[in-house]
C-alpha positions in Angstrom: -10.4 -1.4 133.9 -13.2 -2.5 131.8 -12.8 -2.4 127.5 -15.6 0.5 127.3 -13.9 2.7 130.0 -10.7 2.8 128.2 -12.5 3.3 124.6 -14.2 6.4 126.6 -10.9 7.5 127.9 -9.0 7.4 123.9 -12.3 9.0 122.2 -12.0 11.4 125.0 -8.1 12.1 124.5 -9.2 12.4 120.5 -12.0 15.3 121.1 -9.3 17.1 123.0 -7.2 17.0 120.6 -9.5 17.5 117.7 -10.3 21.0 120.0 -6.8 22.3 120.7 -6.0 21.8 117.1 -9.6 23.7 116.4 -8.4 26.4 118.6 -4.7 26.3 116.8 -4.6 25.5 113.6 -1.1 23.5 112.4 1.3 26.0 110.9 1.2 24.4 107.5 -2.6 25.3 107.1 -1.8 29.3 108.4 -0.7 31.6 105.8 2.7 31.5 104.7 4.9 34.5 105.6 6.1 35.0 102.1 3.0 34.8 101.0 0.6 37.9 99.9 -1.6 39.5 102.4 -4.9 38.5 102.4 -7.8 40.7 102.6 -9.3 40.9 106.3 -13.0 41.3 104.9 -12.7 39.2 101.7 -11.1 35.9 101.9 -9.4 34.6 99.4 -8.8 38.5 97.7 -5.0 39.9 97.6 -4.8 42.4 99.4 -3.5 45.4 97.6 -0.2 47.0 97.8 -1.0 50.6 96.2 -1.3 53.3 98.6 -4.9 55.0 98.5 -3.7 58.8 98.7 -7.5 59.5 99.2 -8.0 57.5 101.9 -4.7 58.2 103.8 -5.9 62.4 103.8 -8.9 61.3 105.6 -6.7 59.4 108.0 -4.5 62.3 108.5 -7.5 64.9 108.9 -8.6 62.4 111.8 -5.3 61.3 113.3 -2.6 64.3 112.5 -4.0 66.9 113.0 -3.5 67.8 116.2 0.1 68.2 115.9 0.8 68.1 112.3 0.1 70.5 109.2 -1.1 68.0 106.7 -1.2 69.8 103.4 -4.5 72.0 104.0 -5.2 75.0 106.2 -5.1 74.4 109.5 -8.3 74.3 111.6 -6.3 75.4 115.3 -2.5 76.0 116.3 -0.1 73.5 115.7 3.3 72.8 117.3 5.9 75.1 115.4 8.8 72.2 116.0 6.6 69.5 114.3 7.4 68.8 111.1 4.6 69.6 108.1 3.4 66.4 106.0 5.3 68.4 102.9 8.4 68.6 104.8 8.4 65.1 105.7 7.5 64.2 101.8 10.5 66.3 100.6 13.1 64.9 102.7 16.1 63.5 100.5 15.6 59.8 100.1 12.0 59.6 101.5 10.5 56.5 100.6 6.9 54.7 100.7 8.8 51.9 102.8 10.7 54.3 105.2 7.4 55.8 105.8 5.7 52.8 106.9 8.6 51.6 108.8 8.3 54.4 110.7 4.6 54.8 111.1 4.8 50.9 112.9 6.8 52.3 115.2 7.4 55.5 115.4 9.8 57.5 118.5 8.8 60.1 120.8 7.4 62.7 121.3 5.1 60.5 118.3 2.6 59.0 119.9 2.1 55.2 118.4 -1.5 55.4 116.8 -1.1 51.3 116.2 -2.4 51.7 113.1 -3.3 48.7 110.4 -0.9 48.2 107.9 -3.6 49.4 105.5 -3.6 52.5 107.3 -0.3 52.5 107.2 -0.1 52.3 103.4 -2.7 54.8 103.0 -1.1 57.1 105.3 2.1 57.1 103.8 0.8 57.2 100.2 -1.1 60.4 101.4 2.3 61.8 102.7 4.3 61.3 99.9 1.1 62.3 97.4 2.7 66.0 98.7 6.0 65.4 97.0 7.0 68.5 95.1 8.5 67.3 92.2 12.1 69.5 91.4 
């Protein structure tokens, strides 16, 4: 085999691993799991942990309300077996985090929306937002 053949051969064994390591980045460079989110749209911004109450209602108007009473008047019949958004918000021991678990993956007859985990947050937030206070 000739010397620039097998110089061909190794640069061409280097470009394909320059691209499969291109196409999947080490696991040192990803983002560590104990790390904070980032934000999808702004890299390099934390992504915030606060629920956004005003952002989950428009969620729910969009998503819930098909089967759910969400905390307004209702624009068409609901299910009488599903609970309303206050109910679930005044159950003993409801929690932000319990809400989120279960909106990742919620059990039948729930359908799973698959929603972000910003949605999620908001969602939730907007849920609990209902709270009566005793």
């Amino acid at each position: 085999m000739h010397k620039a053949t097998k110089i061909l051969r190794g640069s061409g064994l280097l470009l394909l691993t320059g691209l499969i390591m291109a196409a999947h980045p080490p696991l040192a460079s990803a983002q560590e799991m104990d790390a904070p989110p980032m934000a999808p749209d702004t890299p390099g911004k934390l992504e915030s942990k606060i629920p956004d109450p005003a952002n989950g209602q428009i969620l729910a108007r969009k998503l819930c309300t098909t089967c759910h009473l969400i905390g307004e008047p209702a624009n068409g019949p609901v299910p009488s077996d599903v609970p309303t958004f206050h109910s679930i918000a005044n159950r003993p021991g409801q929690t932000l985090d319990h809400l989120s678990t279960w909106l990742t993956r919620p059990h039948p007859p729930m359908p799973n929306l698959h929603l972000t985990r910003l949605e999620i947050r908001d969602l939730a937030g907007y849920i609990l937002s209902l709270r009566q206070e005793k």
